[in-house]
C-alpha positions as CSV (number, residue, x, y, z in Angstrom):
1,X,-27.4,-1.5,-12.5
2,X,-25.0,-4.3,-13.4
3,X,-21.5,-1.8,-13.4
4,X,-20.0,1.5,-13.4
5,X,-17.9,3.2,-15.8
6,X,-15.9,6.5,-14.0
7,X,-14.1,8.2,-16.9
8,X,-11.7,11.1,-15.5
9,X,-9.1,13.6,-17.4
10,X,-6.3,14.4,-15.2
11,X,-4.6,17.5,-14.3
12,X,-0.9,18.7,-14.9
13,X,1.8,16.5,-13.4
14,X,4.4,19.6,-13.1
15,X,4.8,23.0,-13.5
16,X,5.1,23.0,-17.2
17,X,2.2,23.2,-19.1
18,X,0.9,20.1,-21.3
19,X,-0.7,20.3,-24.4
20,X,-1.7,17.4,-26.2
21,X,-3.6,16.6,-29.4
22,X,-5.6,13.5,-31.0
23,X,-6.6,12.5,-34.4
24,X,-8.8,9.7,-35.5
25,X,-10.1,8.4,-38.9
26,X,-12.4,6.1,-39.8
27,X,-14.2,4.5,-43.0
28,X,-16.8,1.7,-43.4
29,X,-16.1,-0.9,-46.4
30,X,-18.3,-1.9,-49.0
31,X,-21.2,-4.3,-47.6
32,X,-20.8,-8.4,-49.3
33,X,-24.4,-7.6,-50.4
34,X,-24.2,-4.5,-53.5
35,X,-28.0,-3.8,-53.0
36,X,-27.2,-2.8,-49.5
37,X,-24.6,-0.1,-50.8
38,X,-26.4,3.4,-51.1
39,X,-23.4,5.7,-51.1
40,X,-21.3,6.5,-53.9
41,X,-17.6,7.0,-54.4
42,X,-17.5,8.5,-50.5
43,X,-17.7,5.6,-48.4
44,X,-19.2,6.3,-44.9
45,X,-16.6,7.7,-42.4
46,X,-16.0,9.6,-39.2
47,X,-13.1,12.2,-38.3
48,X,-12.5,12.8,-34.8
49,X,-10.3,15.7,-33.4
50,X,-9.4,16.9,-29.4
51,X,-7.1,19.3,-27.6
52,X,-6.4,19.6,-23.8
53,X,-4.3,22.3,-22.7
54,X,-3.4,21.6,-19.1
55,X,-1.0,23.6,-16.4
56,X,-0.3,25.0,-13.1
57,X,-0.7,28.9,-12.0
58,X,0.5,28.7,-8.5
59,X,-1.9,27.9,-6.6
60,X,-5.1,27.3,-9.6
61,X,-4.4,23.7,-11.4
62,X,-6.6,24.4,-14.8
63,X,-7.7,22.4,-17.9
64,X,-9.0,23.6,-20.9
65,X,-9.9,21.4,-24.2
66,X,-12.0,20.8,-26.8
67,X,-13.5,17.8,-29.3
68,X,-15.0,17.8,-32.8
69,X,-16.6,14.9,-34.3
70,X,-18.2,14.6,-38.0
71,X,-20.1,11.3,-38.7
72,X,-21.2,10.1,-41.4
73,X,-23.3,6.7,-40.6
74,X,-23.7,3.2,-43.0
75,X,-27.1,3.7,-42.2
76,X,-28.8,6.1,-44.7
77,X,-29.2,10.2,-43.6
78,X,-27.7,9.1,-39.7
79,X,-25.3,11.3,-39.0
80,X,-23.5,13.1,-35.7
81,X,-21.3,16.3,-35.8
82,X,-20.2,18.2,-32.5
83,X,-18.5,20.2,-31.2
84,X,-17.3,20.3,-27.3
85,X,-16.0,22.8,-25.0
86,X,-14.9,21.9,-21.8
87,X,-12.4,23.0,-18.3
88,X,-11.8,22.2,-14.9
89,X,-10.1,24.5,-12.0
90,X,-9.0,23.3,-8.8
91,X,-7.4,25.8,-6.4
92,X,-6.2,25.0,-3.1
93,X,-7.2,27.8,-0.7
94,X,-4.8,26.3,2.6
95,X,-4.1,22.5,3.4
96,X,-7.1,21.4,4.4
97,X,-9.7,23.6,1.8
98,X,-9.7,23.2,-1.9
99,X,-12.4,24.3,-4.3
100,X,-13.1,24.1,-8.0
101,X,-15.7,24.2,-10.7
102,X,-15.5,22.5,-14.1
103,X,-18.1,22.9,-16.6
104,X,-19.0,21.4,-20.7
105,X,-20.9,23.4,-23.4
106,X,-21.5,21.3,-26.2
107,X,-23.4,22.1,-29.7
108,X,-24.5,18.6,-31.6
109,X,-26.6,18.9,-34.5
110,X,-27.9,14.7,-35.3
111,X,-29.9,12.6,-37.8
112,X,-31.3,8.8,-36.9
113,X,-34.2,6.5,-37.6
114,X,-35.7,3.5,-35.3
115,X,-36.4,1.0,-38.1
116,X,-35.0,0.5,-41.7
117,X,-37.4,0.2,-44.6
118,X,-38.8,-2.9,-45.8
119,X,-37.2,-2.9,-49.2
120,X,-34.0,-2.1,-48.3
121,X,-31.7,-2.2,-45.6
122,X,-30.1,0.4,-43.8
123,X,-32.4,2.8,-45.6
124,X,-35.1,4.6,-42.9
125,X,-38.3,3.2,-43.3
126,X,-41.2,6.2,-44.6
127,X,-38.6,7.3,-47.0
128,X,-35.1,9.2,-46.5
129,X,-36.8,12.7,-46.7
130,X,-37.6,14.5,-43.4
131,X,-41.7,14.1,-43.4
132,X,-44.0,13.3,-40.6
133,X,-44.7,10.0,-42.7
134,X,-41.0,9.1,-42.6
135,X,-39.2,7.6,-39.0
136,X,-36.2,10.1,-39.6
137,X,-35.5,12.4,-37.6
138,X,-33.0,15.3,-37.6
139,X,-32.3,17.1,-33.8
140,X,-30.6,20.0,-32.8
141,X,-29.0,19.9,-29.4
142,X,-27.8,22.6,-26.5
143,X,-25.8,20.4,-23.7
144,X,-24.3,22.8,-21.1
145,X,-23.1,21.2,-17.5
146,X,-22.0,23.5,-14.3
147,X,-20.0,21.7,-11.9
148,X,-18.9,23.2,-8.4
149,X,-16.9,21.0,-6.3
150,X,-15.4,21.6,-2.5
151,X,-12.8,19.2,-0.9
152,X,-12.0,19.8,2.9
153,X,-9.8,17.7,5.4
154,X,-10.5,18.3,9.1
155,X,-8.4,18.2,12.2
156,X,-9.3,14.3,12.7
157,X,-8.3,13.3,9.5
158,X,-11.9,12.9,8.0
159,X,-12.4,14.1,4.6
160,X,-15.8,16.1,3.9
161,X,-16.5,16.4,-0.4
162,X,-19.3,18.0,-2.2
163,X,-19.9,17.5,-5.7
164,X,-22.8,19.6,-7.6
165,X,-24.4,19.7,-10.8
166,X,-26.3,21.8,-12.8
167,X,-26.8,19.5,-16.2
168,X,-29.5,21.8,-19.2
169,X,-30.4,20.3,-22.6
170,X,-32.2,22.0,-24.8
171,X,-33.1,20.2,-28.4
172,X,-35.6,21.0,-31.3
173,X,-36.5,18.4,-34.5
174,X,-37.3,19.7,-37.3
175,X,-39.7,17.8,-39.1
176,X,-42.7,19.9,-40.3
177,X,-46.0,19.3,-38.3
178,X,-44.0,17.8,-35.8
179,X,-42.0,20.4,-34.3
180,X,-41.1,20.5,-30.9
181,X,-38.8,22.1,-28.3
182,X,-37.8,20.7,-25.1
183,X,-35.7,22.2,-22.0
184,X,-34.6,19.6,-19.7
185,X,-32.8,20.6,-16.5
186,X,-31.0,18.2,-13.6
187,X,-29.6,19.7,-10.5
188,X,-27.8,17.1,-8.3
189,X,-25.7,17.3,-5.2
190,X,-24.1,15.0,-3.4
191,X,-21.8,15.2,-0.2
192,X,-19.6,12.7,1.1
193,X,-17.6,12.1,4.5
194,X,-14.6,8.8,4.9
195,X,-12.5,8.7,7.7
196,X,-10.0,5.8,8.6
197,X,-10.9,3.8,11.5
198,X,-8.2,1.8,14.1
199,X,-6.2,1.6,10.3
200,X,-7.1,-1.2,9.0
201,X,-11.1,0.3,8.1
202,X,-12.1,3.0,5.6
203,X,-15.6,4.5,6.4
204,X,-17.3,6.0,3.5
205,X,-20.9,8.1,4.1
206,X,-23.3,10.5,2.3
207,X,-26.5,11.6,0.8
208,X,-27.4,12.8,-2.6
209,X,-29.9,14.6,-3.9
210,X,-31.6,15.0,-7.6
211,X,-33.9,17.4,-8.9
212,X,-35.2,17.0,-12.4
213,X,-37.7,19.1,-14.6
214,X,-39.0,19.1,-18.4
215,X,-40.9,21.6,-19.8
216,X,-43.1,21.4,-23.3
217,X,-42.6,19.3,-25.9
218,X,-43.9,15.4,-26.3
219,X,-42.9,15.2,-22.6
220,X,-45.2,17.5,-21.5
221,X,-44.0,19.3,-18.2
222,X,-43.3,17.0,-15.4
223,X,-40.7,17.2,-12.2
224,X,-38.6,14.8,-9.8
225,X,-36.8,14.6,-7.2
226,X,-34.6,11.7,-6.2
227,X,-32.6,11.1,-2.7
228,X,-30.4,8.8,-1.5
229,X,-28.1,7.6,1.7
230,X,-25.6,5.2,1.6
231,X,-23.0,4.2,3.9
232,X,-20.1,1.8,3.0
233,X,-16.6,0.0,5.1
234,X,-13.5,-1.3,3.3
235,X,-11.6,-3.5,5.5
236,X,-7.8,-4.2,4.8
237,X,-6.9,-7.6,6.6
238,X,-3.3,-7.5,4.6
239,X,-3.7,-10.4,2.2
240,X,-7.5,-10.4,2.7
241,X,-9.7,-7.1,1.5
242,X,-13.8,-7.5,2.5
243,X,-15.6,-4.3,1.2
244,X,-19.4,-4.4,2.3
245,X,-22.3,-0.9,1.7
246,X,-26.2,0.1,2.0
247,X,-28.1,2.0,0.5
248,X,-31.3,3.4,0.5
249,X,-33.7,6.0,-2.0
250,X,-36.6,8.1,-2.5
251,X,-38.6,9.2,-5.2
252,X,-41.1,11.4,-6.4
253,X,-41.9,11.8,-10.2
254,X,-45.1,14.3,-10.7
255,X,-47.6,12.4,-8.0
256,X,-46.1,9.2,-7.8
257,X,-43.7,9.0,-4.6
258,X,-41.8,6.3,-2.6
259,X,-38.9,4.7,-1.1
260,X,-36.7,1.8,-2.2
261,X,-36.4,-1.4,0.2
262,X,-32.3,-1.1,1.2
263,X,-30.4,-2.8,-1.4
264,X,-26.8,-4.4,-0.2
265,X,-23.7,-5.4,-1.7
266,X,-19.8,-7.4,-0.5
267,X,-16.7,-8.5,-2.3
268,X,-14.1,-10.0,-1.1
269,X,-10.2,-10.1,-2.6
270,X,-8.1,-12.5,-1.1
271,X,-4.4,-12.8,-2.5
272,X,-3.7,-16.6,-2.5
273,X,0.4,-16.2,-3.2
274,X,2.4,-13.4,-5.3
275,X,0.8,-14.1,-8.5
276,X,-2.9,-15.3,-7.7
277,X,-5.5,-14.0,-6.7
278,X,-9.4,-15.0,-5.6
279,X,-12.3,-12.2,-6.0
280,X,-16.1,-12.7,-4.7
281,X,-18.7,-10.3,-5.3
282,X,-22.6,-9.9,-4.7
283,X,-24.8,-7.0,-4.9
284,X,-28.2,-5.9,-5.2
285,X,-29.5,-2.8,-7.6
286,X,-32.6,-0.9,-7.9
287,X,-33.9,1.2,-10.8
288,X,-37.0,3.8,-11.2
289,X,-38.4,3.8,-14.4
290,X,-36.8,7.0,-16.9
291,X,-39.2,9.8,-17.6
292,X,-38.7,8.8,-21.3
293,X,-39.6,5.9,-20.7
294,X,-42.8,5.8,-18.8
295,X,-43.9,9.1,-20.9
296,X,-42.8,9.7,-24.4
297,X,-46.2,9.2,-26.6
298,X,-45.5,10.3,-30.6
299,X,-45.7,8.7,-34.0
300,X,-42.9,8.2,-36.0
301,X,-44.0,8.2,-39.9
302,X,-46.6,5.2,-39.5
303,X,-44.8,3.8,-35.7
304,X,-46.1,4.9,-32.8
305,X,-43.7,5.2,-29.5
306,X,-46.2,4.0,-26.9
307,X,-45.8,5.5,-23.1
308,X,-46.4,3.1,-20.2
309,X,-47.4,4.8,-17.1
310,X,-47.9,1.5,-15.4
311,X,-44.1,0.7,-15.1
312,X,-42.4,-1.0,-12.1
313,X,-39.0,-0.3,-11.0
314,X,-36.2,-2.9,-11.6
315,X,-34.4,-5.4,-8.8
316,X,-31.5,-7.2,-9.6
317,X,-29.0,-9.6,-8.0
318,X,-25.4,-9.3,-9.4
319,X,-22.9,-12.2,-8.5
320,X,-19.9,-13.0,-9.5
321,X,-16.7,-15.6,-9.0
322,X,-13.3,-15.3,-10.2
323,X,-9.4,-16.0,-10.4
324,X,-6.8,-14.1,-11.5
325,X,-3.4,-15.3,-12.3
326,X,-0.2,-13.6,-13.3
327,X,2.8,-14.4,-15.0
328,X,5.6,-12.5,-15.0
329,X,9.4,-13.3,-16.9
330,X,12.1,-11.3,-18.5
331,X,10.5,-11.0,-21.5
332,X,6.9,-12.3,-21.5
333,X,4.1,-11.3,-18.7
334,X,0.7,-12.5,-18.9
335,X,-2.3,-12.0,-16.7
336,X,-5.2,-14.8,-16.9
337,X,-8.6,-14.5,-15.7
338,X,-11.5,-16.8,-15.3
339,X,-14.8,-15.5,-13.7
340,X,-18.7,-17.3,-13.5
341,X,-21.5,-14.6,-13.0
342,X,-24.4,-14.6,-12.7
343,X,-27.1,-11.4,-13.0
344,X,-30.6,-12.2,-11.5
345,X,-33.8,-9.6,-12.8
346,X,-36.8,-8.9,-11.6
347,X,-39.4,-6.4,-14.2
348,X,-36.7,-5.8,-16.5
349,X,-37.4,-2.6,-18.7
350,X,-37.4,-3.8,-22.5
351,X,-38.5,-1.4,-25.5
352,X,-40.6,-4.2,-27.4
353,X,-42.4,-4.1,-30.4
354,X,-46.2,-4.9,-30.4
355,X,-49.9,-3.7,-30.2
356,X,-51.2,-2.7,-26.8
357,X,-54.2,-1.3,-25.6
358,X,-54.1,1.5,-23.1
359,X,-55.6,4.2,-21.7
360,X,-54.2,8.1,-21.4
361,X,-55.8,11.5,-20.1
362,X,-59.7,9.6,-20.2
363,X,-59.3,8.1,-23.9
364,X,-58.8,4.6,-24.6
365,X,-56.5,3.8,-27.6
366,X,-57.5,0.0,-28.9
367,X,-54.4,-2.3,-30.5
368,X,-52.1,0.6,-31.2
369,X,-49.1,-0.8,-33.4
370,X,-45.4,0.6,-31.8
371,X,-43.0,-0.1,-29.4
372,X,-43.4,0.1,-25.8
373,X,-41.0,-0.4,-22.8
374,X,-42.9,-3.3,-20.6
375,X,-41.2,-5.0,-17.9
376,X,-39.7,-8.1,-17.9
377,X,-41.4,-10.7,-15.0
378,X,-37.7,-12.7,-14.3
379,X,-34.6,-12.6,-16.3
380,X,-31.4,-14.5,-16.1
381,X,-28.2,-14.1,-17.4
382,X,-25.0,-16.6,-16.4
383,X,-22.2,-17.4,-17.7
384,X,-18.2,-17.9,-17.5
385,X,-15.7,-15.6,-19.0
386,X,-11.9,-16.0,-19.8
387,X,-9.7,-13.5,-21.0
388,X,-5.9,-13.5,-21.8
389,X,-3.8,-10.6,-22.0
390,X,0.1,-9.5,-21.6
391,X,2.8,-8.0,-23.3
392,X,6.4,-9.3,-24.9
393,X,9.4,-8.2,-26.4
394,X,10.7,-9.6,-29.6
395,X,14.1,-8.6,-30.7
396,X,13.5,-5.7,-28.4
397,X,9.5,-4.7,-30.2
398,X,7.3,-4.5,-27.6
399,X,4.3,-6.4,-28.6
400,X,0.8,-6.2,-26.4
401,X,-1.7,-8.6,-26.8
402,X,-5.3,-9.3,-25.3
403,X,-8.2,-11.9,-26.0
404,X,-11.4,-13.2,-24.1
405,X,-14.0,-15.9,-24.5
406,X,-17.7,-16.2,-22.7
407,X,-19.9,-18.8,-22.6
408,X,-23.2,-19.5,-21.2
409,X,-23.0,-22.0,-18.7
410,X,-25.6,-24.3,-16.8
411,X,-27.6,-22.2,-14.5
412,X,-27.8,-25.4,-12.1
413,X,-23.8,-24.9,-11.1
414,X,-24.2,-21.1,-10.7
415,X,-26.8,-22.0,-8.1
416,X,-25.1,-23.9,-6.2
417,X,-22.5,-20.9,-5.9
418,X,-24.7,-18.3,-5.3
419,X,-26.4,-20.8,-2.3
C-alpha cells in the first residue's frame, strides 16, 4: 500500500536484432562466530544466469529470454534453483490497433524453514531432515502466466488499453504425512481509456477485474473476485504539475462480500528555479486480507501456523514532503534530496508469534502455540530521509557515487505538516 514497483523489459531499438547476456556470482563469508559455521570447504553461494534475444520482423516486435538461478542459502538445507522462460510480441495491425501477448513458464524447485533451532543458529529448528517433526520444508513449483494485451488509438485522440492475465501455480511439498498439492489460478483484466483535455489535462479511467480460485490442499477450496474503478487527472501548469485520482473496490472471498469506502490521493511538483525542485504528496490505501493469510491452518514440526478468519482490511494514510536539488558543473554533478514522511495505519496485518484461542468448523482449539497474522489497532511510522548521489570524472574515470541517511523524527512536527 505504501509504493509501487513497475519493472519492464524493453523491446528492440532498431532493426537489428539484440542479444544480450548476464552473469552473476556470489559467496557468503565465514560468520565472526565458528559455531555458527555448518558448511565445509564450499561456502554458501548463488550463480545467476539470463539471455534476451530481442528484434524486429516487420511488422511483429518479439522478445524471447530465459534466467537460471542456483542458491545455496547461509541458512542450513534453504536453497532456490529455477529456471525461467519467458517472451513478449507486439504487432501493429494499422496506426491506430496493436495487439500482443507475452507469457512466463517457470519451474522452481525450493527448501526453507520459519524458525532456526534452539541450539544453533541458522540451523531449522526439528532437525535438518525433511520430517513432519522438523519446520523444513522442501516445495516444488509450476508458475505459468498468459498475458494478452490490445492497444487502440481512436479518431479523437483517446487511447483505449486492455491488459489480461491468466496467472496458474501449481506446487507440492514433500514431507511424508504431510503431503499436499495445491492449484492456484488468477484471471485479471483490466481496461483503461486517457485522453488529453484543452492540453494542459491528461484524463486517465478504467475498471479492473480479479478472479481468484484454490483448489485442495491446506487451503481448502475457496474463490474471489475483486473489482475496481478508478478515475485519475494530471494537470500540467508549466512549472507547476498537480496530479489528483479515486478509487473505489469490491470484494467477495467465499461468503464474505463488500465494498471499500473511496480512497484518494494528490501530489504536487512545483519547479522552484532550474535546479530545484518542491514535491508534496498524500494518499490513502486500502487492503483485503490474503487468502493465506486469513486461511492457512498446518503444523510445522511442533509450530502451528494459526488461520484468522476474523481479519479486518487495512487503511492507511501516506504523506510525504520533499526538496530536490541539483548541481550540475563540467566535471561534477550531484543531485540532493531531503524528504519527511509520514505513513499513518489503521489494523495493520502482522504475522506474530503467540497462543490464541479460536474456534474453526464447530471445534474450539484452547492456547494453541504458533504464529498468527492479527491486526494491528494504529501504527505510525515518520521520519526524514537524505540521500546524495552524482557522478565525476577524475583524470577522465568516470566515477558514480550514491549515499542516504533516515532518521526518525518527532511525530509532533510531521503533524503539524500533515494539518
Amino acid at each position: 500500500m505504501n509504493g509501487v514497483i513497475n519493472i519492464r523489459t524493453s523491446w528492440a531499438a532498431s532493426n537489428e536484432p539484440e542479444t544480450d547476456f548476464a552473469l552473476y556470482l556470489g559467496a557468503v563469508g565465514n560468520p565472526p562466530n565458528p559455531q555458527a559455521k555448518w558448511w565445509g570447504r564450499t561456502p554458501p553461494y548463488s550463480i545467476q544466469f539470463s539471455a534476451t534475444h530481442k528484434r524486429k520482423l516487420k511488422k511483429l516486435d518479439l522478445v524471447l529470454g530465459g534466467a537460471t538461478v542456483q542458491l545455496r542459502s547461509h541458512n542450513k538445507c534453504e536453497y532456490n534453483d529455477f529456471i525461467r522462460f519467458y517472451y513478449k510480441t507486439r504487432l501493429k495491425i494499422n496506426s491506430q490497433l496493436t495487439v500482443g501477448i507475452n507469457g512466463n513458464i517457470m519451474p522452481q524447485h525450493d527448501g526453507m524453514f520459519l524458525i532456526w533451532a534452539n541450539t544453533a543458529i541458522y540451523v531449522p529448528f526439528g532437525g535438518d531432515i525433511e520430517l513432519p517433526t522438523s519446520s523444513l520444508r522442501a516445495y516444488d513449483y509450476l508458475w505459468f502466466t498468459l498475458d494478452p494485451h490490445i492497444t487502440y488509438y481512436d479518431k479523437k485522440g483517446g487511447r483505449h488499453t486492455y491488459h489480461g492475465r491468466i496467472y496458474s501455480t501449481k506446487f507440492v511439498t514433500s514431507v511424508p504425512k504431510l503431503d499436499f498439492y495445491d492449484n492456484a489460478m488468477l484471471n485479471t483484466n483490466e481496461y483503461q481509456y486517457s485522453t488529453k483535455i484543452y492540453e494542459i489535462c491528461n484524463l486517465v479511467a478504467g475498471s479492473q477485474i480479479n478472479i481468484i480460485g484454490i483448489k485442495t490442499g491446506i487451503l481448502l477450496n475457496h474463490k474471489g473476485i475483486t473489482s475496481a474503478a478508478y478515475l485519475q487527472t494530471d494537470l500540467d501548469l508549466g512549472k507547476l504539475n498537480i496530479s489528483k485520482g479515486i478509487r473505489i473496490e469490491g470484494f467477495s472471498i467465499d461468503t464474505t462480500s463488500g465494498f471499500t469506502l473511496p480512497v484518494y490521493r494528490i501530489g504536487a511538483n512545483l519547479q522552484v528555479n532550474d535546479n530545484t525542485y518542491l514535491r508534496e504528496s498524500a494518499g490513502q490505501g486500502f487492503r483485503v486480507p490474503s487468502i493465506t493469510e486469513m486461511f492457512v491452518f498446518e503444523n510445522l514440526g511442533s509450530l502451528n501456523i494459526l488461520l484468522n478468519l476474523g481479519l479486518m482490511p487495512e487503511e492507511v494514510w501516506n504523506f510525504e514532503l520533499g526538496v530536490k536539488k541539483v548541481i550540475k558543473g563540467k566535471k561534477l554533478n550531484v543531485m540532493t534530496d531531503l524528504a519527511l514522511f509520514m505513513s499513518d495505519t489503521r489494523n495493520q496485518t502482522e504475522f506474530t508469534f503467540g497462543v490464541y484461542s479460536f474456534d474453526y468448523n464447530g471445534q474450539y482449539y484452547n492456547n494453541m502455540l504458533g504464529f498468527r497474522s492479527i491486526n494491528l489497532p494504529h501504527s505510525r511510522t515518520a521520519g526524514a530521509e537524505l540521500s546524495v548521489n552524482g557522478n565525476v570524472k577524475m583524470r577522465n574515470i568516470p566515477i558514480t557515487f550514491i549515499g542516504g541517511y533516515t532518521k526518525k523524527v518527532s511525530l509532533l512536527i510531521l503533524l503539524i505538516i500533515k494539518i
